[in-house]
PyMOL CGO cylinders between C-alpha atoms (Angstrom):
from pymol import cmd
from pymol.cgo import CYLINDER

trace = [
    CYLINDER, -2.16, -23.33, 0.24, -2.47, -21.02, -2.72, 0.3, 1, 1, 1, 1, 1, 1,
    CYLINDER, -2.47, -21.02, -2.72, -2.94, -17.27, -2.36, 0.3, 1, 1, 1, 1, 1, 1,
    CYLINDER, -2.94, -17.27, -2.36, -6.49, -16.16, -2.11, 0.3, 1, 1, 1, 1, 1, 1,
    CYLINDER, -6.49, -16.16, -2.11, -8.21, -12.99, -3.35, 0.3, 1, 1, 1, 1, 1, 1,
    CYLINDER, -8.21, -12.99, -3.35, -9.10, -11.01, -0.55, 0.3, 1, 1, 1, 1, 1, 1,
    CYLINDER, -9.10, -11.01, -0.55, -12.50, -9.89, 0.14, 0.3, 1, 1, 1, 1, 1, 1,
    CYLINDER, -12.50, -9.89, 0.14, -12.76, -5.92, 0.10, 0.3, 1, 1, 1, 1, 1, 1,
    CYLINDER, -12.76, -5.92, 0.10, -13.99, -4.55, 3.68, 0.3, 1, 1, 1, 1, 1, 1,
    CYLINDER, -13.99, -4.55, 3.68, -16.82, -2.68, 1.91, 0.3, 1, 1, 1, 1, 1, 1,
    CYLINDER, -16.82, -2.68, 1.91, -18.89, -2.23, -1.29, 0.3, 1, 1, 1, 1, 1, 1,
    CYLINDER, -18.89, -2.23, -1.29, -17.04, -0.88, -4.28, 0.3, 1, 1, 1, 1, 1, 1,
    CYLINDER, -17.04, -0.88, -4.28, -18.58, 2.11, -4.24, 0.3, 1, 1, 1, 1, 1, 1,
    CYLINDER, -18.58, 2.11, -4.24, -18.31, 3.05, -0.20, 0.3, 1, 1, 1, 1, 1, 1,
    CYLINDER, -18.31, 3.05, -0.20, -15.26, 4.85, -1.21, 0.3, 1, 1, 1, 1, 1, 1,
    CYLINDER, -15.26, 4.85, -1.21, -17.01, 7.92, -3.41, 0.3, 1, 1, 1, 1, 1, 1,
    CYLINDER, -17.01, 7.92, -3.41, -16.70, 10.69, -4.20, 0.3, 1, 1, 1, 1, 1, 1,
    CYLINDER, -16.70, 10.69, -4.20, -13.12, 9.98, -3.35, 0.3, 1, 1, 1, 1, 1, 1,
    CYLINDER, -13.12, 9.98, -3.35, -12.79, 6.97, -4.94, 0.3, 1, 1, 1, 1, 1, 1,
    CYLINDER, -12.79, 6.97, -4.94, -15.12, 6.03, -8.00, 0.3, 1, 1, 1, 1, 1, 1,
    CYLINDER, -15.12, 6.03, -8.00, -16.72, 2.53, -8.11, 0.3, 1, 1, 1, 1, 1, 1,
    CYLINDER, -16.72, 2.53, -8.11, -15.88, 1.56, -11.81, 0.3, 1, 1, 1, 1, 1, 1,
    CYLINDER, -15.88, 1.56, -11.81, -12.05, 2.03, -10.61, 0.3, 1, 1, 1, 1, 1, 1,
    CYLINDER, -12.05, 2.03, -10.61, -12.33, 0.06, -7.23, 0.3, 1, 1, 1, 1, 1, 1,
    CYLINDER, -12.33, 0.06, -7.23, -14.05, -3.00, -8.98, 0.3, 1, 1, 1, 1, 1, 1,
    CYLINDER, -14.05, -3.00, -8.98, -11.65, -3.18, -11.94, 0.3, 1, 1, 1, 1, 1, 1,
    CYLINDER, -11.65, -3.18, -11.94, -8.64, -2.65, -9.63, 0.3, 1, 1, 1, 1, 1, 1,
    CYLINDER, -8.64, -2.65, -9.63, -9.86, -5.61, -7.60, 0.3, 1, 1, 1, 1, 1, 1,
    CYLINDER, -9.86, -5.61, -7.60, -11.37, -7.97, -9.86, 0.3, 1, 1, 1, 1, 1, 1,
    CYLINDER, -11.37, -7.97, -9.86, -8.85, -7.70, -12.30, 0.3, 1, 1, 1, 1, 1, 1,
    CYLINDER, -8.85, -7.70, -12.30, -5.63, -6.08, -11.68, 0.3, 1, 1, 1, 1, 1, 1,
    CYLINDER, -5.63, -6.08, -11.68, -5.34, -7.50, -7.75, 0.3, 1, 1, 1, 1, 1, 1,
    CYLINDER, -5.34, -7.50, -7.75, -6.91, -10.71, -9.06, 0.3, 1, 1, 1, 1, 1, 1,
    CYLINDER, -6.91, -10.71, -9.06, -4.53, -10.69, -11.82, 0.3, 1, 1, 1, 1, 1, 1,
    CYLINDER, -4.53, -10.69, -11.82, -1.04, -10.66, -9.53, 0.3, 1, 1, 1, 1, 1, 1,
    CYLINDER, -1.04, -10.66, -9.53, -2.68, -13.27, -7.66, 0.3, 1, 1, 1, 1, 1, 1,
    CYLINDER, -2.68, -13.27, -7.66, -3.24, -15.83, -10.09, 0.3, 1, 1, 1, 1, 1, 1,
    CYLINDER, -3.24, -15.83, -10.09, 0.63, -15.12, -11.49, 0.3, 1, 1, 1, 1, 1, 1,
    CYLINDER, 0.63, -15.12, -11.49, 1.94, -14.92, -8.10, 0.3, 1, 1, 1, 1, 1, 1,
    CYLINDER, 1.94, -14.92, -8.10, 0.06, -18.78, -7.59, 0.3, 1, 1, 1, 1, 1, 1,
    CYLINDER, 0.06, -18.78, -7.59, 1.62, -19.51, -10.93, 0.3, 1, 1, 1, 1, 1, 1,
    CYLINDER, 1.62, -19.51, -10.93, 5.32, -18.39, -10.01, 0.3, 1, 1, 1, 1, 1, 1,
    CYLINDER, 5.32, -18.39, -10.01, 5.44, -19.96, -7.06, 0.3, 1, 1, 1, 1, 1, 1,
    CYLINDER, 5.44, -19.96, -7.06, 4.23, -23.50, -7.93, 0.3, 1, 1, 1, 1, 1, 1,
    CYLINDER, 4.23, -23.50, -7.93, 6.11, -26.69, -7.72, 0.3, 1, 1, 1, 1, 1, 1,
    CYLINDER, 6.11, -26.69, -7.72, 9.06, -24.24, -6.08, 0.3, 1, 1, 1, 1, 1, 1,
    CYLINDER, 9.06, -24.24, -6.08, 10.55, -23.80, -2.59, 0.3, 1, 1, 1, 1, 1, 1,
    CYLINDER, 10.55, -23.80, -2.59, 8.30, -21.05, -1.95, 0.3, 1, 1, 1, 1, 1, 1,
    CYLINDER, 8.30, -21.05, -1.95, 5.31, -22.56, -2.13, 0.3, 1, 1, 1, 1, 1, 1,
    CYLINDER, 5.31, -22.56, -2.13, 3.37, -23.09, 0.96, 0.3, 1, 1, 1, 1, 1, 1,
    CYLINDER, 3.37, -23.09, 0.96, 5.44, -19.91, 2.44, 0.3, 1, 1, 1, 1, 1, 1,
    CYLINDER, 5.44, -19.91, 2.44, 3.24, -16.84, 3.78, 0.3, 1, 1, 1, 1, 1, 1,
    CYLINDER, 3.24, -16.84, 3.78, 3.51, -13.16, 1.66, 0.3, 1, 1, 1, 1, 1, 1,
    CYLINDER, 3.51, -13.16, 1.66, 5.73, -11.44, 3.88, 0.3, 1, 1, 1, 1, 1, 1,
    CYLINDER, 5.73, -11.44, 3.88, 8.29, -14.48, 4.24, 0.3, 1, 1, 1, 1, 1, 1,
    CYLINDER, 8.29, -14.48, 4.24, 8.64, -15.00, 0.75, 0.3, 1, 1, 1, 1, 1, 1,
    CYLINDER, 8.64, -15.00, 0.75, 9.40, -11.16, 0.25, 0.3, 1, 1, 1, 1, 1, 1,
    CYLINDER, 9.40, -11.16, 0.25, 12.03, -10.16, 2.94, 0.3, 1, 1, 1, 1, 1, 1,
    CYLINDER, 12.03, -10.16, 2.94, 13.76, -13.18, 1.79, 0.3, 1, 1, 1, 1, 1, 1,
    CYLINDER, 13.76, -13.18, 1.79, 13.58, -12.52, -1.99, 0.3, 1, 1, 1, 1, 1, 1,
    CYLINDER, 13.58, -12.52, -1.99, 15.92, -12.97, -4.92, 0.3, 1, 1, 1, 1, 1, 1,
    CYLINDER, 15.92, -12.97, -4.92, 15.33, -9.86, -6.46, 0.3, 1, 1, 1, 1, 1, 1,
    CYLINDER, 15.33, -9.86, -6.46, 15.71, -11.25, -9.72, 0.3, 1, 1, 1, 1, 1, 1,
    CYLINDER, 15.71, -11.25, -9.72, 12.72, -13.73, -9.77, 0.3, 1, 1, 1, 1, 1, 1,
    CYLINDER, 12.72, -13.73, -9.77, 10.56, -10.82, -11.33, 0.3, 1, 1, 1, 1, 1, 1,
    CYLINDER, 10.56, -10.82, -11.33, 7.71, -12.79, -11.57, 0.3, 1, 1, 1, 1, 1, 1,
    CYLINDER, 7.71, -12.79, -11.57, 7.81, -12.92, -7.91, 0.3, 1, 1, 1, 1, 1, 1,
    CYLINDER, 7.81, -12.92, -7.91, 8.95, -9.88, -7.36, 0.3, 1, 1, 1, 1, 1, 1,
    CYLINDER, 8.95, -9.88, -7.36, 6.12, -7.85, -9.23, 0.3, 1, 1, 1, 1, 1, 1,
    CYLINDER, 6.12, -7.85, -9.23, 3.32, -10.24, -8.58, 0.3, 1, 1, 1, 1, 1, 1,
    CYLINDER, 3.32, -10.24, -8.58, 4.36, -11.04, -4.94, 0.3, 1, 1, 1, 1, 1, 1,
    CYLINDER, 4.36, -11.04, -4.94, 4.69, -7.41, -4.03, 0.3, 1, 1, 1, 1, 1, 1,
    CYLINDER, 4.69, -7.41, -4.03, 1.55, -6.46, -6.52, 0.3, 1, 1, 1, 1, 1, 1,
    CYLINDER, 1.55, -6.46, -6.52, -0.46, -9.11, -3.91, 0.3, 1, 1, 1, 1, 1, 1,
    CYLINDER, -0.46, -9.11, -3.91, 1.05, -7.79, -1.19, 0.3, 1, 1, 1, 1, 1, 1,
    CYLINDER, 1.05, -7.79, -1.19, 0.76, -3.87, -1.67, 0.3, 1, 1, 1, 1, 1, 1,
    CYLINDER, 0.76, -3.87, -1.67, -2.74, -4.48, -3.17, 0.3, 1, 1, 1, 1, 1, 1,
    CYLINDER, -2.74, -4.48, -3.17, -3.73, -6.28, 0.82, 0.3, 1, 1, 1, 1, 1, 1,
    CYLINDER, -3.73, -6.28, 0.82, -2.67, -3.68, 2.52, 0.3, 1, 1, 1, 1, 1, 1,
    CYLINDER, -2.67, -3.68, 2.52, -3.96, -0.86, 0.32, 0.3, 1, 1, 1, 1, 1, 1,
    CYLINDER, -3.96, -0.86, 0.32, -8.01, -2.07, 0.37, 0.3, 1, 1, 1, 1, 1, 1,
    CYLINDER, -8.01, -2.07, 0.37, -7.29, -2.55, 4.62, 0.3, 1, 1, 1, 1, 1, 1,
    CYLINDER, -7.29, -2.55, 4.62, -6.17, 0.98, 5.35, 0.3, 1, 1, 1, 1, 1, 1,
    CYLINDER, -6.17, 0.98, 5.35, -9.05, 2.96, 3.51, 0.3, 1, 1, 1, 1, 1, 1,
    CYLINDER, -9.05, 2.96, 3.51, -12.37, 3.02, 4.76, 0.3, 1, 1, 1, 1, 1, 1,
    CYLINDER, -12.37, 3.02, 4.76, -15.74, 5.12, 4.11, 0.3, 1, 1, 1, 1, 1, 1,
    CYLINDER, -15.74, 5.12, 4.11, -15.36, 6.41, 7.64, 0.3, 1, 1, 1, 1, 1, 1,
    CYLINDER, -15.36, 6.41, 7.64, -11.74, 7.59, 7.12, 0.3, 1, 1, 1, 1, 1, 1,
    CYLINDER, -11.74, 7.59, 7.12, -10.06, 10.69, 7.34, 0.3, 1, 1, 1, 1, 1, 1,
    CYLINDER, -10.06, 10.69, 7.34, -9.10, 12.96, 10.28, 0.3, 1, 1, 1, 1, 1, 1,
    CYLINDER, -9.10, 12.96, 10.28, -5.97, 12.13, 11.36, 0.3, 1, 1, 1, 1, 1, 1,
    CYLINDER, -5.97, 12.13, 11.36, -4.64, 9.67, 13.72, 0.3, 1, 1, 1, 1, 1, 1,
    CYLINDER, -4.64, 9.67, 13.72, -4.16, 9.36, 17.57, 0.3, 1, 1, 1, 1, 1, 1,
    CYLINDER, -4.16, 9.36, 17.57, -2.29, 8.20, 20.04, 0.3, 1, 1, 1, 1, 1, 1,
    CYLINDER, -2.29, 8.20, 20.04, 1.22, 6.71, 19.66, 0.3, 1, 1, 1, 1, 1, 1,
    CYLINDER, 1.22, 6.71, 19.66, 1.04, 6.63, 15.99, 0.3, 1, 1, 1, 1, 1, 1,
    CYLINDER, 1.04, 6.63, 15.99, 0.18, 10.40, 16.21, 0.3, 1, 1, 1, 1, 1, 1,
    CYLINDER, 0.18, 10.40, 16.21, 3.28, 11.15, 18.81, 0.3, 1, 1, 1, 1, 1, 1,
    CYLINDER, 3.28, 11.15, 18.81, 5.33, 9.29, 16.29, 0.3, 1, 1, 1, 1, 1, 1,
    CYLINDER, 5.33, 9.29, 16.29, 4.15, 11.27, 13.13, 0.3, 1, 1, 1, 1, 1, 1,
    CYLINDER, 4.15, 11.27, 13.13, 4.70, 14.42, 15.32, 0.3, 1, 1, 1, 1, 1, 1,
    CYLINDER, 4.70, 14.42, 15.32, 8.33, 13.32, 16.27, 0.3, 1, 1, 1, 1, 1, 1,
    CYLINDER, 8.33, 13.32, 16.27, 9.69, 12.45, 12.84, 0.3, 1, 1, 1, 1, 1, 1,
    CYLINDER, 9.69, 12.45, 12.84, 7.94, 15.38, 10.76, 0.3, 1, 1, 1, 1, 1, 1,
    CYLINDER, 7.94, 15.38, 10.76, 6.65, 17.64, 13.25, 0.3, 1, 1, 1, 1, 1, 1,
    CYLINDER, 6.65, 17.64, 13.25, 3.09, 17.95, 12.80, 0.3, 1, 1, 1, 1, 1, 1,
    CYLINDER, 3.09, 17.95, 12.80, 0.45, 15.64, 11.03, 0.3, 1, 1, 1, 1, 1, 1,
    CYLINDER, 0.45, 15.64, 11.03, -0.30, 18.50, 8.56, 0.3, 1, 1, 1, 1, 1, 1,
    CYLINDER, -0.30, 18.50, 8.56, 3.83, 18.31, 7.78, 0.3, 1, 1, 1, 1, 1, 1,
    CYLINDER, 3.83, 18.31, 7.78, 3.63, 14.76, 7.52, 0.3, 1, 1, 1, 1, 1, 1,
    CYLINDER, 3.63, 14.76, 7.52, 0.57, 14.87, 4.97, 0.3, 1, 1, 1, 1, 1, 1,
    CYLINDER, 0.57, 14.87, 4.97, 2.84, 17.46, 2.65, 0.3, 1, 1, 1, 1, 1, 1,
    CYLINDER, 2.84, 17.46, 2.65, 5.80, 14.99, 2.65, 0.3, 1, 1, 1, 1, 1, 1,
    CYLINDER, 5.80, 14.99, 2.65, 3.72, 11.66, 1.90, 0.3, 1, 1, 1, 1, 1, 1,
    CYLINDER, 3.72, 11.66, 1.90, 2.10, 13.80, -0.79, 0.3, 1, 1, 1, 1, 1, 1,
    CYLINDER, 2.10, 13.80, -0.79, 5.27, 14.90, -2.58, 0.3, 1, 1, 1, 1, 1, 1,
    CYLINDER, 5.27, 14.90, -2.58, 6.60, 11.48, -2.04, 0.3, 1, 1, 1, 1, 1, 1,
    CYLINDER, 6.60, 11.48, -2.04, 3.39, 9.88, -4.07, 0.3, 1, 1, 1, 1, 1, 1,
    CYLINDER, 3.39, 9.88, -4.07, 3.59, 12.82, -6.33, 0.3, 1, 1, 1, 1, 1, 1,
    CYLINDER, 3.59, 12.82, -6.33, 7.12, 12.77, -6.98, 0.3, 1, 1, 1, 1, 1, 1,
    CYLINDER, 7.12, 12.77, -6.98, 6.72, 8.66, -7.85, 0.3, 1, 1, 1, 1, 1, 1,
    CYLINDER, 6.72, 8.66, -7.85, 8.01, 8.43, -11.47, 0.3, 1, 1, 1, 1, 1, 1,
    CYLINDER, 8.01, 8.43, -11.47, 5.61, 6.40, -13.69, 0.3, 1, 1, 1, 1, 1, 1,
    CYLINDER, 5.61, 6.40, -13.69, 4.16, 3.84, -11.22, 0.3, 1, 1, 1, 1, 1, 1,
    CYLINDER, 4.16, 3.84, -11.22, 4.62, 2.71, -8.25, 0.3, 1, 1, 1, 1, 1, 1,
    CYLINDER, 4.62, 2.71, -8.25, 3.44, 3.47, -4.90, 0.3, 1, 1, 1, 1, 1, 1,
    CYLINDER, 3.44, 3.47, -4.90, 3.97, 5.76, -1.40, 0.3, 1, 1, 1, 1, 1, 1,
    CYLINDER, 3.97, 5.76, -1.40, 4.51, 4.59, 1.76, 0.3, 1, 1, 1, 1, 1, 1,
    CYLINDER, 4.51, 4.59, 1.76, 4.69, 5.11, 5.64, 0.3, 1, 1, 1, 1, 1, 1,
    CYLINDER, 4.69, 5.11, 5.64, 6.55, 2.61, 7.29, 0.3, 1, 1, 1, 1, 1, 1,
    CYLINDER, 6.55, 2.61, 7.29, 7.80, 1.75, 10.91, 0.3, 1, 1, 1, 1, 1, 1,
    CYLINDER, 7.80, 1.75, 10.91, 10.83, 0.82, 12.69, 0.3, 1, 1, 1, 1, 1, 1,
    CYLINDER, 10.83, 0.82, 12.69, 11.63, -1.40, 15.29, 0.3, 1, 1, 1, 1, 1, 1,
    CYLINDER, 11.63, -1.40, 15.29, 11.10, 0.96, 18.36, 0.3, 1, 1, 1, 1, 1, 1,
    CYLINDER, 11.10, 0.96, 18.36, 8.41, 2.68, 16.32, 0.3, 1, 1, 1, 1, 1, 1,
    CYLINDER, 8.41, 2.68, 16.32, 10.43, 5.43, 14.27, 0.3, 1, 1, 1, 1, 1, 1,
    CYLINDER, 10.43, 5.43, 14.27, 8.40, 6.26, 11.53, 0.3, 1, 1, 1, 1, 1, 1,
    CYLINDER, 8.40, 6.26, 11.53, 9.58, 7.07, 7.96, 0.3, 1, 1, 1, 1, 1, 1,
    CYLINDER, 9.58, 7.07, 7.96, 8.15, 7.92, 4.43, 0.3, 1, 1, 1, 1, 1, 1,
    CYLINDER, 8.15, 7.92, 4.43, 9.08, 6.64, 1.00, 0.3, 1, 1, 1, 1, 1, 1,
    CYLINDER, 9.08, 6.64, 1.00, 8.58, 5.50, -2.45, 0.3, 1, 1, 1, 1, 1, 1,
    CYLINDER, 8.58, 5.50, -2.45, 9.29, 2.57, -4.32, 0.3, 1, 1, 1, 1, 1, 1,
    CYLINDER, 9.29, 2.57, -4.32, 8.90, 1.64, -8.30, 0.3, 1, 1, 1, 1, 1, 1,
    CYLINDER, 8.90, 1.64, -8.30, 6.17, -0.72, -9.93, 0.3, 1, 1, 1, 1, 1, 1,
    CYLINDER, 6.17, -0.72, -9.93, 5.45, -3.48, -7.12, 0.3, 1, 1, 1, 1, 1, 1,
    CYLINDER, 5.45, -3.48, -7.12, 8.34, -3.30, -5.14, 0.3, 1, 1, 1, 1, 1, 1,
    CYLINDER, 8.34, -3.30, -5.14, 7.15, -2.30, -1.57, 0.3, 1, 1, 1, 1, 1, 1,
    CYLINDER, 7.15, -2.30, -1.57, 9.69, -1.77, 1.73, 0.3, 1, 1, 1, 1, 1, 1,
    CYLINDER, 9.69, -1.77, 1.73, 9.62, -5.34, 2.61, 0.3, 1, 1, 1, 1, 1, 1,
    CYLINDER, 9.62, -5.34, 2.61, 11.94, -6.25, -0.03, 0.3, 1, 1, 1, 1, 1, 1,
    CYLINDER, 11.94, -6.25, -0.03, 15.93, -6.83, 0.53, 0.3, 1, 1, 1, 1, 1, 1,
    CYLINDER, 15.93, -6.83, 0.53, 16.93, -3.57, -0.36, 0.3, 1, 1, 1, 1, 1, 1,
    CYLINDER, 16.93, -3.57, -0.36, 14.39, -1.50, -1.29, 0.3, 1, 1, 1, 1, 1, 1,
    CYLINDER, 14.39, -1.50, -1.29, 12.76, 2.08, 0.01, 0.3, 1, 1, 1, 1, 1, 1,
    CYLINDER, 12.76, 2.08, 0.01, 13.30, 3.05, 3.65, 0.3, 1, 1, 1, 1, 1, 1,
    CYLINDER, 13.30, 3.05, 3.65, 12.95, -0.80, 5.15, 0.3, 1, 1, 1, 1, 1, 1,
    CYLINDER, 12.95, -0.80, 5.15, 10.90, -1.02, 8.17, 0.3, 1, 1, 1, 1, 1, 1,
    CYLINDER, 10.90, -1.02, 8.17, 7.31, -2.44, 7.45, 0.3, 1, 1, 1, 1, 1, 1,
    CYLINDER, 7.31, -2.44, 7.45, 4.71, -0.77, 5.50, 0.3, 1, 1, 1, 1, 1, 1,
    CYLINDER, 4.71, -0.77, 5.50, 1.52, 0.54, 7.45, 0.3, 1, 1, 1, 1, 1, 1,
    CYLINDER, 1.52, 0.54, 7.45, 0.00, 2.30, 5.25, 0.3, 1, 1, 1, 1, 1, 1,
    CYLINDER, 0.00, 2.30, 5.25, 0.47, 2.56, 1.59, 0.3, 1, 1, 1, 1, 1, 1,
    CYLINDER, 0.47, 2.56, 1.59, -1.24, 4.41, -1.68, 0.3, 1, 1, 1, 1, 1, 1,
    CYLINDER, -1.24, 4.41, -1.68, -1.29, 3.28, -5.22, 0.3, 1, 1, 1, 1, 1, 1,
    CYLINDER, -1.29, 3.28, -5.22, -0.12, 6.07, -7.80, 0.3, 1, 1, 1, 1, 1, 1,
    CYLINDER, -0.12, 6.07, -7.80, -0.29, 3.24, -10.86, 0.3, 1, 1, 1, 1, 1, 1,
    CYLINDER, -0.29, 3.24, -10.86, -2.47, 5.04, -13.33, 0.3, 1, 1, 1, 1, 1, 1,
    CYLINDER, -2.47, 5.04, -13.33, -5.12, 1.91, -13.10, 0.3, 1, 1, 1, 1, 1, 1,
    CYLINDER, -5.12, 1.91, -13.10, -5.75, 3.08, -9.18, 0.3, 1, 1, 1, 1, 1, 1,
    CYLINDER, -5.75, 3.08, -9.18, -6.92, 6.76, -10.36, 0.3, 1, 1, 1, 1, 1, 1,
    CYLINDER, -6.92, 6.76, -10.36, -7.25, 7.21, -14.23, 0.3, 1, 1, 1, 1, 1, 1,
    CYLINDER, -7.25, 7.21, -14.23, -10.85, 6.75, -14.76, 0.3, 1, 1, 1, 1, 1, 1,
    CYLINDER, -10.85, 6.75, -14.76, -11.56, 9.29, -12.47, 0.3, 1, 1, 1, 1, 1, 1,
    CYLINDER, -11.56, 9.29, -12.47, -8.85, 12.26, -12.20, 0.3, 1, 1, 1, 1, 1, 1,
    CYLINDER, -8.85, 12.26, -12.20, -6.82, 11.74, -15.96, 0.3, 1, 1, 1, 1, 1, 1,
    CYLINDER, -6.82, 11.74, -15.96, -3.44, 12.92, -15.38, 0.3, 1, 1, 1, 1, 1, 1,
    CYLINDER, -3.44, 12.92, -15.38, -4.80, 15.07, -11.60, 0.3, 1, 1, 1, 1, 1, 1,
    CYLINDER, -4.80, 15.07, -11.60, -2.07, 12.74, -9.63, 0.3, 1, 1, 1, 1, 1, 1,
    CYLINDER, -2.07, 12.74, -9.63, -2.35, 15.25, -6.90, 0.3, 1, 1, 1, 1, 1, 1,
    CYLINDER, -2.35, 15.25, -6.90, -6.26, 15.77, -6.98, 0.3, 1, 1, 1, 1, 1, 1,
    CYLINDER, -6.26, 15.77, -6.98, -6.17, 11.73, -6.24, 0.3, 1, 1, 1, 1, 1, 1,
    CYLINDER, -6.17, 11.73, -6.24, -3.52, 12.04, -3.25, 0.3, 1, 1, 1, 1, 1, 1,
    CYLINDER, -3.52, 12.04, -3.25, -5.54, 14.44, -1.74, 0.3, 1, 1, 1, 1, 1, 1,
    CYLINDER, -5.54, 14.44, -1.74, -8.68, 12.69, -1.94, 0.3, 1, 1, 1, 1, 1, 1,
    CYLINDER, -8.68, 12.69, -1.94, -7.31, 9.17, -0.28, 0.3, 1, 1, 1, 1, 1, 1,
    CYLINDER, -7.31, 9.17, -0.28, -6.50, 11.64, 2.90, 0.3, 1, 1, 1, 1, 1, 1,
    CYLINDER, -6.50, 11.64, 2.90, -10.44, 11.64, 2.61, 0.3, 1, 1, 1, 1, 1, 1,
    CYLINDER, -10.44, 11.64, 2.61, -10.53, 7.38, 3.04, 0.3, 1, 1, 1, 1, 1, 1,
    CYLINDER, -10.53, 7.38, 3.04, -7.41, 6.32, 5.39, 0.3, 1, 1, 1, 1, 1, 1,
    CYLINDER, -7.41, 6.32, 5.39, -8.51, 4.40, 7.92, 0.3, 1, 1, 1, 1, 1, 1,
    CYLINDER, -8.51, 4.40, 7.92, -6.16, 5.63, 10.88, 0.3, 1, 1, 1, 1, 1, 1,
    CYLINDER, -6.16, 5.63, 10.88, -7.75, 2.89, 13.23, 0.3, 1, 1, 1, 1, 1, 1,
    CYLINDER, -7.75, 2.89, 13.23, -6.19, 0.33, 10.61, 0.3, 1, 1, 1, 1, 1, 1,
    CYLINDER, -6.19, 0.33, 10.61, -2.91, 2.11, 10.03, 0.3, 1, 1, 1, 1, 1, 1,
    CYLINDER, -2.91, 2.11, 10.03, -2.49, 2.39, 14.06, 0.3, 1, 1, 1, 1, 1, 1,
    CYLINDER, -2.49, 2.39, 14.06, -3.25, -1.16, 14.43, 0.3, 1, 1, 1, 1, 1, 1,
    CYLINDER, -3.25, -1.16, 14.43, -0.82, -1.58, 11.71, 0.3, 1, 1, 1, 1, 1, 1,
    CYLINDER, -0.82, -1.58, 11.71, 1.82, 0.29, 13.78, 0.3, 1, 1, 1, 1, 1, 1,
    CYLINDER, 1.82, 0.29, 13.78, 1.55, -1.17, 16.78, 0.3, 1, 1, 1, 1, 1, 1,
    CYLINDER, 1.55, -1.17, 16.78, 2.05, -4.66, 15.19, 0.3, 1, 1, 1, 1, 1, 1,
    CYLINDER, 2.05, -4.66, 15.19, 5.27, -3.30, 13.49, 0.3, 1, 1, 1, 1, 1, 1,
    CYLINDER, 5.27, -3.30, 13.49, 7.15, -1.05, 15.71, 0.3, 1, 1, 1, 1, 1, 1,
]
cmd.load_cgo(trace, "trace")
């Protein structure tokens, strides 16, 4: 069963003024589209076809790079359009907010350090929050595609929520404003996703 495109949860332009249309429908159509078809491509005819996303990454040869940047552009592309939402914002509750609180101290200390881990993201790549088993949470960064799943890479755990600092996700919009564009997908997360996405994890 090949890898599919995923439908996006809402219109591509649901997301403004955070996020502009004309970036949300080129990021999908062609850039997410784009690591799909390659990702199809790489895996074809091998031992990983037929395997689902997450299998094929924890268990990765790191140097298969066409799996490795078009399996973890798939990937971090999935989880990306899931935990943004035009409802979002505010901040979470419940266990995922007790577990924010206990590793940074507050949600607004939590929202500096993602920030300056997203801003701090040489060239591209992408920022994430991640779980561990017992439901420690943990922030980090990660180069190009790679995303915390992978052997080796970023703070392990599993990725519940996740933001894009390629230039493709935010260029059209902000330039070189890297920070305007972190602050603005505050505006979008969809907390109800990223709790669901916590629970499943921890």
């Amino acid at each position: 069963m090949a890898f599919e495109l995923p439908k996006l949860p809402y219109a591509y332009d649901a997301l403004e003024p955070n996020i502009d249309a004309r970036t949300m429908e080129i990021h999908h159509t062609k850039h997410h589209n784009g690591y799909t078809t390659k990702l199809n491509d790489a895996i074809k005819g091998t031992d990983l076809e037929g395997k689902g996303i997450e299998d094929i990454l924890s268990n990765l040869d790191m140097s298969n790079m066409a799996v490795r940047n078009n399996g973890g552009g798939y990937y971090n592309h999935c989880l990306f359009w899931e935990v943004m939402s035009p409802n979002g914002g505010g901040a979470p509750s419940g266990a995922l907010a007790s577990a924010i609180n206990d590793a940074f101290g507050s949600f607004d200390a939590f929202k500096e350090k993602f920030a300056a881990a997203a801003a701090g993201q040489f060239g591209s790549g992408w920022a994430w929050l991640c779980v561990h088993k017992g439901g420690k949470v943990d922030i980090c960064a990660t180069p190009n595609q790679d995303n915390p799943i992978m052997p080796g890479i970023g703070c392990g755990g599993h990725p519940i929520l996740g933001l894009d600092v390629w230039e493709h996700a935010y260029y059209l919009n902000y330039q070189n404003r890297r920070p305007d564009y972190i602050t603005s997908f505050f505006n979008v997360i969809n907390w109800d996703k990223v709790s669901e996405n916590y629970e499943a994890g921890k």
